[in-house]
VOMINU-376324 format. One record per residue (C-alpha): residue number from 1; x, y, z. Coordinates in steps of 0.02 Angstrom, whole numbers, plus 50000, padded with zeros to 5 digits. Example, Ala and Ser with C-alpha at 12.3 -4.5 7.8 and 13.67 -1.06 7.14 Angstrom:
<sites>
<site resi="1" px="50615" py="49775" pz="50390"/>
<site resi="2" px="50684" py="49947" pz="50357"/>
</sites>
This chain:
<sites>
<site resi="1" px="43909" py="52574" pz="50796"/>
<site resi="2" px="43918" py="52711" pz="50887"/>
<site resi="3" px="43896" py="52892" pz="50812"/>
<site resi="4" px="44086" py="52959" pz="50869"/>
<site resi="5" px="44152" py="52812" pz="50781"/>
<site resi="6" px="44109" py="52890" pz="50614"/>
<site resi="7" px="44212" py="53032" pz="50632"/>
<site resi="8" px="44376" py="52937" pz="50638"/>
<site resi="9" px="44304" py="52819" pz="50496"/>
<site resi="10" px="44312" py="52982" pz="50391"/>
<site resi="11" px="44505" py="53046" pz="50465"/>
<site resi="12" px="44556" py="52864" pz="50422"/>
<site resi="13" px="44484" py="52860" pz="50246"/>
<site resi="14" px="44546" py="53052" pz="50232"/>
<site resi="15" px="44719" py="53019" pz="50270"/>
<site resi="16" px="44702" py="52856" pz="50136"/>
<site resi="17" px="44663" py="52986" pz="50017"/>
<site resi="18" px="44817" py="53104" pz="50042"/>
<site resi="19" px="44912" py="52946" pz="50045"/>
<site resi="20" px="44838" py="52913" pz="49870"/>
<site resi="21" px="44865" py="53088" pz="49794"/>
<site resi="22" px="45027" py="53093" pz="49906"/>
<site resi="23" px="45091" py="52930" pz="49760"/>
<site resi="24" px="45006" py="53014" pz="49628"/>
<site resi="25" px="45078" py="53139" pz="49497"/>
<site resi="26" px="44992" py="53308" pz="49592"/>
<site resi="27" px="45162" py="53276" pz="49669"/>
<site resi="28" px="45244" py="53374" pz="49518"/>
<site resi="29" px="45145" py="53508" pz="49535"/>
<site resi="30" px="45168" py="53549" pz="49712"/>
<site resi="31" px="45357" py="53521" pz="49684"/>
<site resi="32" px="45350" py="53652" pz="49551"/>
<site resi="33" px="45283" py="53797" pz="49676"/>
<site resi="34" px="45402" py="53746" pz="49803"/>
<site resi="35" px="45527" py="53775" pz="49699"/>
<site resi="36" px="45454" py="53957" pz="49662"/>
<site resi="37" px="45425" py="53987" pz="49847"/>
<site resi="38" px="45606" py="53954" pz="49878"/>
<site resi="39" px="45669" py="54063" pz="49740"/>
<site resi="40" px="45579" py="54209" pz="49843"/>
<site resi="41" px="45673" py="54162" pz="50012"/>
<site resi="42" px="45813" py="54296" pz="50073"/>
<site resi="43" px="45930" py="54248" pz="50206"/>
<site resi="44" px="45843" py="54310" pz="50341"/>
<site resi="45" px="45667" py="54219" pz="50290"/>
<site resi="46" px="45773" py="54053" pz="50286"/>
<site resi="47" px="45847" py="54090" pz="50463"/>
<site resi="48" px="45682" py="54123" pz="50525"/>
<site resi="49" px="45597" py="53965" pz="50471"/>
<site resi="50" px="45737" py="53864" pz="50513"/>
<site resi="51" px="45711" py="53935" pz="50699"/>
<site resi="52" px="45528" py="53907" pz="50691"/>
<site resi="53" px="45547" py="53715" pz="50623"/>
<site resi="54" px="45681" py="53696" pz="50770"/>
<site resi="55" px="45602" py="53761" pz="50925"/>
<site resi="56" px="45441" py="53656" pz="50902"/>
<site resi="57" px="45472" py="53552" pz="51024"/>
<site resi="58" px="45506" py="53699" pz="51181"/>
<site resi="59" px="45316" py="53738" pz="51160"/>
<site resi="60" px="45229" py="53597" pz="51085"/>
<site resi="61" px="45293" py="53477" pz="51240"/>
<site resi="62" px="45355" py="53623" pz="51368"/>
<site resi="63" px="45200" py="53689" pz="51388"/>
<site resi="64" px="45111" py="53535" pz="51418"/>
<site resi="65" px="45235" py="53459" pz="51531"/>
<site resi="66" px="45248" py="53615" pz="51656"/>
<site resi="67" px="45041" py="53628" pz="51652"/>
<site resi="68" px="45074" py="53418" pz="51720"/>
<site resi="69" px="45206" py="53466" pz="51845"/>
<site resi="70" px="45091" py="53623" pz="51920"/>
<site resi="71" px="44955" py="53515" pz="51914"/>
<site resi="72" px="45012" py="53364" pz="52023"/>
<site resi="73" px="45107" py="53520" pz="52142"/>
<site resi="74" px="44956" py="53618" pz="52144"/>
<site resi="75" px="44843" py="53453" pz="52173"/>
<site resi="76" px="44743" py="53515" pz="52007"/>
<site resi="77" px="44689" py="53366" pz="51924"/>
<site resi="78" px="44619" py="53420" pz="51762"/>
<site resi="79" px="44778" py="53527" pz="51738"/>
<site resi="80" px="44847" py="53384" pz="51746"/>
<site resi="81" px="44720" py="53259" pz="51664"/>
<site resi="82" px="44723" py="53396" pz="51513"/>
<site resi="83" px="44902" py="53430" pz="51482"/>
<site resi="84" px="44916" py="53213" pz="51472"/>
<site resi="85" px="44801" py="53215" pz="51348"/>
<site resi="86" px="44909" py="53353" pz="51237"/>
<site resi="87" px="45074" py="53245" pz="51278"/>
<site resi="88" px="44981" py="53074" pz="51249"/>
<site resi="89" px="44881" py="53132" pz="51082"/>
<site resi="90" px="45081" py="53196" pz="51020"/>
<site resi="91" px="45185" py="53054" pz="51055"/>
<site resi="92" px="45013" py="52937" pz="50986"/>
<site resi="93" px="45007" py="53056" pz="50827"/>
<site resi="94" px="45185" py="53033" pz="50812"/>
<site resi="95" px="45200" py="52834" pz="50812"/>
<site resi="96" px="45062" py="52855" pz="50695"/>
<site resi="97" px="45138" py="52947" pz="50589"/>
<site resi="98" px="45327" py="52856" pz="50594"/>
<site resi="99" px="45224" py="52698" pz="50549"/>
<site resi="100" px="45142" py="52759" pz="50393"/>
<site resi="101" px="45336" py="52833" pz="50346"/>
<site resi="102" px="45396" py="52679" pz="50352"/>
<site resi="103" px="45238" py="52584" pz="50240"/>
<site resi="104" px="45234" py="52715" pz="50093"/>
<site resi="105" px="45422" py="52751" pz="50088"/>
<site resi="106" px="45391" py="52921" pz="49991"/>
<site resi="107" px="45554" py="53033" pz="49982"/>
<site resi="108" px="45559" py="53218" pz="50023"/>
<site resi="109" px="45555" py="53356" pz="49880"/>
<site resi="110" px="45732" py="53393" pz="49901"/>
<site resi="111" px="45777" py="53203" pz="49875"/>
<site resi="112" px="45690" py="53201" pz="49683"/>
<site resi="113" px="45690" py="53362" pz="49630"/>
<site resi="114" px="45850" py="53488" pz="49607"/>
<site resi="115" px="45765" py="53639" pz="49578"/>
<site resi="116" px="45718" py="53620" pz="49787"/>
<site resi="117" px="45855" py="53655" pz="49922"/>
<site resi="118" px="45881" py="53541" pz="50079"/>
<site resi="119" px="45873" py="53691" pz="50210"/>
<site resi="120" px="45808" py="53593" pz="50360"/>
<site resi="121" px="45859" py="53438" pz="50420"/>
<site resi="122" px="45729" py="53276" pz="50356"/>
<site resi="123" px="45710" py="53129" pz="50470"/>
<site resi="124" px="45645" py="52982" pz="50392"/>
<site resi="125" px="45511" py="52982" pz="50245"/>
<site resi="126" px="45416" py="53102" pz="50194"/>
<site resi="127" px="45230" py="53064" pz="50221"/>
<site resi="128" px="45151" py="53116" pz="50323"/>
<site resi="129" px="45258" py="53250" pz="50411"/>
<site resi="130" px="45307" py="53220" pz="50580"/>
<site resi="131" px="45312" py="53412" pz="50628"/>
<site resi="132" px="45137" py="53444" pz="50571"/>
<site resi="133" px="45094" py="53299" pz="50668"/>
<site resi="134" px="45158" py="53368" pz="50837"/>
<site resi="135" px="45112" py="53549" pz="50807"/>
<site resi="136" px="44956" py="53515" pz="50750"/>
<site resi="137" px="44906" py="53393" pz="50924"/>
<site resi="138" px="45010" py="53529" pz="51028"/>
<site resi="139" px="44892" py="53685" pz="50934"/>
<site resi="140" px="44722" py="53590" pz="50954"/>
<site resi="141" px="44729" py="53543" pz="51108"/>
<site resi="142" px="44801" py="53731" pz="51173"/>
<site resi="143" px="44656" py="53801" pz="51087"/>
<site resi="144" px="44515" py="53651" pz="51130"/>
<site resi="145" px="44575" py="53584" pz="51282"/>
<site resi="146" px="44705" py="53684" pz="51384"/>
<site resi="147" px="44679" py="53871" pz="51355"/>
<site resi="148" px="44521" py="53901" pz="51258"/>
<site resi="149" px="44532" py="54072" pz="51249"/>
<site resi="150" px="44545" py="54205" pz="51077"/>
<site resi="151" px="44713" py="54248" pz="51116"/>
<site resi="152" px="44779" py="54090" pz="51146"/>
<site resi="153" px="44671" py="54011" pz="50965"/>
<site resi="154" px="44750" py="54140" pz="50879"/>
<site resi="155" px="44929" py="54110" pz="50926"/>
<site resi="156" px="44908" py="53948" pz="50922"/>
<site resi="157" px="44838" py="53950" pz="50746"/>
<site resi="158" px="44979" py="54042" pz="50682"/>
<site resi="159" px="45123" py="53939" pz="50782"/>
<site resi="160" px="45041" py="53814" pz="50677"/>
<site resi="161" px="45021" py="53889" pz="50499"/>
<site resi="162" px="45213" py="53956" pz="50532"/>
<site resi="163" px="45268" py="53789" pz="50572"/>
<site resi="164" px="45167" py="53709" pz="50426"/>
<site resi="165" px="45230" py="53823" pz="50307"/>
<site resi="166" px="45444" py="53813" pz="50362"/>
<site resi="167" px="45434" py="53627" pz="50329"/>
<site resi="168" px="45380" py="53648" pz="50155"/>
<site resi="169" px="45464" py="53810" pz="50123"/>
<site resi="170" px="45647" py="53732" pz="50189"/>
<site resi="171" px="45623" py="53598" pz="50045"/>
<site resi="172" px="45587" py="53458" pz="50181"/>
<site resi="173" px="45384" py="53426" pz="50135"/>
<site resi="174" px="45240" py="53416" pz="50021"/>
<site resi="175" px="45091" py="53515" pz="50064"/>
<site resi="176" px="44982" py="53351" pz="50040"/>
<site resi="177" px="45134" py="53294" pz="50181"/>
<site resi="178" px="45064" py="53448" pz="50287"/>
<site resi="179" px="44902" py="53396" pz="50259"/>
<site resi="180" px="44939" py="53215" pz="50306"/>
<site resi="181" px="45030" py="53278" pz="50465"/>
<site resi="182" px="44862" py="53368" pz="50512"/>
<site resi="183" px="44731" py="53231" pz="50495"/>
<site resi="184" px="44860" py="53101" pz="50580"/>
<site resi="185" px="44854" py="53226" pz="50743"/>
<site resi="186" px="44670" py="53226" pz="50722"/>
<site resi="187" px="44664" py="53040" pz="50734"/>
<site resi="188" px="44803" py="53040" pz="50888"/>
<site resi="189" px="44687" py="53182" pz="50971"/>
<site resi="190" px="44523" py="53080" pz="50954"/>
<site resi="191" px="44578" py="52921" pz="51000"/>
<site resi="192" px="44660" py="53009" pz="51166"/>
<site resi="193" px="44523" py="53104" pz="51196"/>
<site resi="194" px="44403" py="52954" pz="51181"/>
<site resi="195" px="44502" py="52821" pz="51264"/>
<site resi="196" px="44507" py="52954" pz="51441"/>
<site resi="197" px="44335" py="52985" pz="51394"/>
<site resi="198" px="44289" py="52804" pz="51424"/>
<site resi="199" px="44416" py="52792" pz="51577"/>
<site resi="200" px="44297" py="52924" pz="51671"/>
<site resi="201" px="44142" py="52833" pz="51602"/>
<site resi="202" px="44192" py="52674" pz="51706"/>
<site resi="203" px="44243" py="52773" pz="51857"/>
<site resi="204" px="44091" py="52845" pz="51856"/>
<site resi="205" px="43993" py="52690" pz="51837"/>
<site resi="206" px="44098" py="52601" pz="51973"/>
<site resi="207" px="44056" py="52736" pz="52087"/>
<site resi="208" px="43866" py="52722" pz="52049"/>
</sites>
């Protein structure tokens, strides 16, 4: 087996284990501080999260997509070979996720608990979340693949921790959710990465 192989053994069994505490009763407990954080929201906090947890999608697939469209203008293939792997790894991350929704079944917060406040709109189920997912794939590959630069790690770390933080905050997720959300863009990212990875390998041994 080869040695990268390992590393999504261990997202896999990671994500298992969220699932597991996901089920679990730790589920009270994180209900119980959600319910505290939202007891310290004004209006203008809940506005503000509800604009962060609705514009993810104008960055997290914008920026990608224009980088692809300069790219195959600008004849810049890795431009273009690099914002792919951001759009691919989201819309992978996101089936992902969606799948595992539909297995476990696990309702949001706001669904068993009436202490916490629906202030956000809530898809589907509610593990893993399907925001994290995206911004999580969108903010690793800005900062691994795309930009690599300080600035652009830093903003895209705290696009991130802002979006992570509205979902649970407007009632709609679990921080083991979050937490789910992150590992299952992890596992979109890697298997992206590695399957253009391979793609290049063979071109480069058909060349040869």
């Amino acid at each position: 087996m080869k040695k990268p192989i390992w590393s999504l053994i261990f997202l896999i069994l990671l994500l298992a284990l969220l699932a597991w505490v996901r089920l679990s009763p730790v589920k009270l407990i994180e209900q119980d501080i959600i319910a505290r954080w939202q007891g310290l929201q004004s209006t203008d906090s809940i506005r503000f999260f509800q604009w962060i947890s609705d514009t993810i999608s104008f960055i997290s697939l914008g920026i990608p997509a224009v980088c692809v469209a300069i790219g195959l203008t600008r004849k810049r293939k890795e431009l273009v070979r690099n914002g792919l792997i951001i759009l691919l790894s989201i819309a992978l991350g996101g089936t992902i996720s969606a799948v595992i929704k539909r297995t476990i079944k696990e309702p949001r917060p706001y669904e068993v608990d009436s202490r916490i406040a629906q202030w956000s709109k809530g898809g589907s189920n509610s593990f893993p979340s399907g925001h994290t997912t995206e911004v999580s794939a969108a903010a690793l590959g800005f900062s691994l693949i795309l930009f690599r630069t300080p600035p652009a790690i830093l903003l895209s770390i705290l696009w991130a921790l802002l979006m992570m933080s509205s979902r649970i905050i407007l009632g709609v997720h679990n921080f083991t959710d979050i937490a789910g959300g992150f590992v299952t863009a992890c596992i979109g990212l890697w298997i992206v990465q590695e399957g253009f990875r391979r793609y290049d390998a063979r071109r480069q041994d058909t060349r040869s």
